[in-house]
C-alpha positions in Angstrom: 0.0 0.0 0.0 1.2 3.2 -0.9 1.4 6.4 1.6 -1.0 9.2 0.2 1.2 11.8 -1.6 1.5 14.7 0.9 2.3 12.2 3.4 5.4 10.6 1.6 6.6 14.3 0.5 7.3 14.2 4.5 8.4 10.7 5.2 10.6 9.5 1.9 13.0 12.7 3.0 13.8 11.5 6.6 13.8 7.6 5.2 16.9 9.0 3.1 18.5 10.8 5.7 18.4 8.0 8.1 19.7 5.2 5.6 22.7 7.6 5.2 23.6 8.2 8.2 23.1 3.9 9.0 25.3 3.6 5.9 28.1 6.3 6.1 30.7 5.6 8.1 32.0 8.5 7.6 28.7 10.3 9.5 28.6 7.7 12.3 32.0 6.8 13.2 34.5 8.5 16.0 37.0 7.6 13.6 35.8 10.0 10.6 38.1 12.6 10.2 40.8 11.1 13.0 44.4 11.8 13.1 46.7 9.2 14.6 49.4 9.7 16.6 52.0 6.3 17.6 50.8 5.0 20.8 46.9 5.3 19.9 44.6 2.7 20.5 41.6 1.7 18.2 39.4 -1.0 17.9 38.7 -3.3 14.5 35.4 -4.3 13.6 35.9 -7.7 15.2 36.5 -5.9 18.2 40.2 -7.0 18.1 42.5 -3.5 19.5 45.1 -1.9 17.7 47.9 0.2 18.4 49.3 2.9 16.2 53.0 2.2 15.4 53.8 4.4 13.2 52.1 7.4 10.8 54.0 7.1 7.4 53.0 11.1 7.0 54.2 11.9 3.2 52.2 9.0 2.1 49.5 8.8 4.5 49.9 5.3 5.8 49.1 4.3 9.2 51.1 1.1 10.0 49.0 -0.7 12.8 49.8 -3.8 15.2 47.3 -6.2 16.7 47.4 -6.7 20.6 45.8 -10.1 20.8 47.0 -11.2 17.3 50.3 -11.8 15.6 49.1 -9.2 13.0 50.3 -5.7 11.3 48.2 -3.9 9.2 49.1 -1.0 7.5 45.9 1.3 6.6 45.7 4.7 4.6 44.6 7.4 6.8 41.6 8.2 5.4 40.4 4.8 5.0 40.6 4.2 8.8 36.7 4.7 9.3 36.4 1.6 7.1 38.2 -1.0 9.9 37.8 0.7 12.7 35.1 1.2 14.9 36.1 3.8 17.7 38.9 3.9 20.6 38.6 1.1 23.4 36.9 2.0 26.8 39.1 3.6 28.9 40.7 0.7 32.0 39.2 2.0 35.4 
C-alpha cells in the first residue's frame, strides 16, 4: 500500500536521511576525520585493539599492530573509518 502523496513528501526525505547516516561511516563513526598519533589505540570491527605504530606522514599510511593477534596492518589514513570502529573503553 502506498502512503498518500503529501504524506510521503514528508516521510521519503527522513527515510533517506536516516539510511545515510546507518550507511556512512564517515557520519557515524568516531574515527571520521581522526588523526593518529604512535601509541593510539583503536578497535577493528571484530572488536580485536590496535595500536598505532607508526604514521607514514608523506604518504599517509598508518602502520597498525594487533594486541591479541600476531598481525600488522598497515591502513591509509583516510580509509581508517572503514576497519575501525572507535577507541577502546578507557581501564578504570
Amino acid at each position: 500500500m502506498a502512503l498518500p502523496k503529501p504524506l510521503s513528501d514528508v516521510v521519503t526525505p527522513l527515510q533517506d536521511l536516516m539510511r545515510a547516516a546507518v550507511e556512512d561511516r564517515q557520519v557515524t563513526n568516531t574515527v571520521a576525520n581522526y588523526i593518529p598519533k604512535p601509541g593510539d589505540e583503536l578497535v577493528g570491527d571484530d572488536r580485536a585493539i590496535y595500536r598505532v605504530e607508526r604514521v607514514v606522514s608523506d604518504q599517509g599510511i598508518v602502520v597498525l599492530k594487533c594486541l591479541t593477534r600476531p598481525t600488522t596492518i598497515f591502513v591509509k589514513q583516510s580509509e581508517l573509518a572503514n576497519y575501525f570502529i572507535g577507541k577502546p573503553a578507557p581501564k578504570p
